[in-house]
C-alpha positions as YAML, in Angstrom:
chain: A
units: angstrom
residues:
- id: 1
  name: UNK
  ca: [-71.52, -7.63, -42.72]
- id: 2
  name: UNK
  ca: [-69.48, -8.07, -46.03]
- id: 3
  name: UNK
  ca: [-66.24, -8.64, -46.36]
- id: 4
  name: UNK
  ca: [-64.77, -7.44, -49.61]
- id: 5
  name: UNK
  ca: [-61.55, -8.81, -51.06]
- id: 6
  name: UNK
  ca: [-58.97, -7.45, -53.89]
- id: 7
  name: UNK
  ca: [-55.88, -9.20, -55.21]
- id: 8
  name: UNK
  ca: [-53.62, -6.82, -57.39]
- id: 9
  name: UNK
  ca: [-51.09, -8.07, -59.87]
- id: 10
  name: UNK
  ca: [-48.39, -5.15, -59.93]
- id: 11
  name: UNK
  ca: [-46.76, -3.93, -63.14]
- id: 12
  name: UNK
  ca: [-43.61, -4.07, -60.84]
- id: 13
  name: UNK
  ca: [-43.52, -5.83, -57.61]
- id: 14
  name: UNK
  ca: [-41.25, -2.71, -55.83]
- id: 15
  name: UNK
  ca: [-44.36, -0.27, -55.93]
- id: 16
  name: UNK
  ca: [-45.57, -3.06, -53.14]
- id: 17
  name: UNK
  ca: [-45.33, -0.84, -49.79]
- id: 18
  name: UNK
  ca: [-46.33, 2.21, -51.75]
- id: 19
  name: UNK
  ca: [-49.34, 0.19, -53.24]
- id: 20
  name: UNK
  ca: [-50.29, -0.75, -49.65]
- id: 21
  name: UNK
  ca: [-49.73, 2.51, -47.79]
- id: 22
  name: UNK
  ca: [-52.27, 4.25, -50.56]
- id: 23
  name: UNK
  ca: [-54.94, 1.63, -49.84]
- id: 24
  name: UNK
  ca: [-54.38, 1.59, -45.81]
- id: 25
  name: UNK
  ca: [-55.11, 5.38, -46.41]
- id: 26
  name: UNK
  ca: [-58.91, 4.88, -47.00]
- id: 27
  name: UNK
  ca: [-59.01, 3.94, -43.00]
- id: 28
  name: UNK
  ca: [-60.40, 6.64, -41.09]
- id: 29
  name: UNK
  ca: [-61.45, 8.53, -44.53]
- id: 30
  name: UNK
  ca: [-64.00, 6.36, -46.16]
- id: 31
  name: UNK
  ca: [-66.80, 5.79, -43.36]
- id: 32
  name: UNK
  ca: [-68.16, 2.76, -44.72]
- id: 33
  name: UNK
  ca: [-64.60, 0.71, -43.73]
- id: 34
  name: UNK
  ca: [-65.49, -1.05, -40.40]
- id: 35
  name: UNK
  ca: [-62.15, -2.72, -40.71]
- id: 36
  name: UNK
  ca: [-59.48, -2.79, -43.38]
- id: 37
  name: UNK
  ca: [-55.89, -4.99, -43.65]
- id: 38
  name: UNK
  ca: [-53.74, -4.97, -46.59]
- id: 39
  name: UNK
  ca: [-50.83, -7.41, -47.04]
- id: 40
  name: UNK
  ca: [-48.07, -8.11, -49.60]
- id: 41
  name: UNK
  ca: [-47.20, -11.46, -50.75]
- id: 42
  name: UNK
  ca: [-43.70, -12.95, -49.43]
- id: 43
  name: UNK
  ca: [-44.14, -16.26, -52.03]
- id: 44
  name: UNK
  ca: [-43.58, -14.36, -55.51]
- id: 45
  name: UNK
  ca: [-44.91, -18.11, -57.07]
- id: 46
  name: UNK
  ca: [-45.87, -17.82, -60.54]
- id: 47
  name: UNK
  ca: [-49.87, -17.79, -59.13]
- id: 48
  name: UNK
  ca: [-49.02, -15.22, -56.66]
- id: 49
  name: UNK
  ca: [-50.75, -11.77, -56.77]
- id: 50
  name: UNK
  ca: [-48.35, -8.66, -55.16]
- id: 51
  name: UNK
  ca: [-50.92, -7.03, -52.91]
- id: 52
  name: UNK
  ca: [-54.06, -8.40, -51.00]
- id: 53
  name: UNK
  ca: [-56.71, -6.13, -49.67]
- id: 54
  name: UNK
  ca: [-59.50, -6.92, -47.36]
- id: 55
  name: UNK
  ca: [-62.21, -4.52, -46.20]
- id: 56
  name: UNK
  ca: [-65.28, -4.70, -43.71]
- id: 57
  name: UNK
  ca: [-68.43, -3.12, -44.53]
- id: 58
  name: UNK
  ca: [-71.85, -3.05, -42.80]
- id: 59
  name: UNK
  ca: [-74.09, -4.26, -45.71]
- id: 60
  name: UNK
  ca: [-74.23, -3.96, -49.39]
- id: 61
  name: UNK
  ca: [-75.65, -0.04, -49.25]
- id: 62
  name: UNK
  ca: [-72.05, 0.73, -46.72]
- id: 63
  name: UNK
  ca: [-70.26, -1.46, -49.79]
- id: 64
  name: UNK
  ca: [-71.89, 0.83, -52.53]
- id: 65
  name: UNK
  ca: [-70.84, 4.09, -50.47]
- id: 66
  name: UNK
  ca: [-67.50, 2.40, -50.31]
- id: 67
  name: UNK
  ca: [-67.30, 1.98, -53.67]
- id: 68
  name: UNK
  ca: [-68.16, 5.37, -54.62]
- id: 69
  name: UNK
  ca: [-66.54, 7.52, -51.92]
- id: 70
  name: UNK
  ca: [-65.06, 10.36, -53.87]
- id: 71
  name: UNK
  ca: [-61.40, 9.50, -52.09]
- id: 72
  name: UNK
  ca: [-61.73, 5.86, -52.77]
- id: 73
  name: UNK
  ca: [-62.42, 6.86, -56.31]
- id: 74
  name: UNK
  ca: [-59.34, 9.48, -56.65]
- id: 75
  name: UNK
  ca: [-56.47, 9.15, -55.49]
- id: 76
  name: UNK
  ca: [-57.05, 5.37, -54.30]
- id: 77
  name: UNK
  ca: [-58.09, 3.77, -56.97]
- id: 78
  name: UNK
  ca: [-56.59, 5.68, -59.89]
- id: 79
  name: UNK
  ca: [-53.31, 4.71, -58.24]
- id: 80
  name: UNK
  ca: [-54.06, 1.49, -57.97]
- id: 81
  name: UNK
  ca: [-55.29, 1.26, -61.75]
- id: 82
  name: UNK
  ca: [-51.91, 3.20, -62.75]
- id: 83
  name: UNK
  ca: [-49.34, -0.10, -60.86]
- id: 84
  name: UNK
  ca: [-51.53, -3.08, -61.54]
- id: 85
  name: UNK
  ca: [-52.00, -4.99, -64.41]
- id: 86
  name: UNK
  ca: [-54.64, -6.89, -63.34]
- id: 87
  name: UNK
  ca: [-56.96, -7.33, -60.45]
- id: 88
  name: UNK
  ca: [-59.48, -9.70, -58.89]
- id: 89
  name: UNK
  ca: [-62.38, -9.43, -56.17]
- id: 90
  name: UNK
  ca: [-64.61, -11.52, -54.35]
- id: 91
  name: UNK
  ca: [-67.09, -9.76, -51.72]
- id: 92
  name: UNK
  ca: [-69.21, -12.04, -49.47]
- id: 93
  name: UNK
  ca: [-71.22, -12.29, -46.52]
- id: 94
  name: UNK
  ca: [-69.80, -12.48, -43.16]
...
């Protein structure tokens, strides 16, 4: 399994629960997600990113599939492009 992980930097911090509720939408609409949590940072330290997102996959094809799901794609992600001003990912073997 792979675990895939996203840190987003919000433009503004107060589009936090929105930004969370958009990407907790994939679950039970993009098959690939075996399991998905999505949390928003309580620190606000000058290192902190807003929103963290963590998602399960099978293997790297189920990651692919994820990647490229047409809902992931729109409205998920172009959201998610639209509040953040930057982003990181790590995705790894579980």
């Amino acid at each position: 399994m792979i675990k895939h992980l996203v840190l987003f930097k919000l433009k503004d911090p107060a589009s936090a629960e929105e930004t969370r509720d958009m990407l907790l939408s994939m679950k039970g609409v993009v098959e690939q997600i075996r399991e998905i949590e999505v949390g928003i940072d309580y620190a606000h330290t000058e290192r902190s990113f807003d929103v963290a997102l963590s998602v399960i996959v099978d293997d790297e094809d189920a990651l692919r599939g994820y990647a490229e799901h047409p809902y992931h794609i729109d409205p998920v992600k172009k959201y998610v492009r639209s509040v953040s001003e930057k982003s990181v990912t790590a995705d790894y073997y579980i």
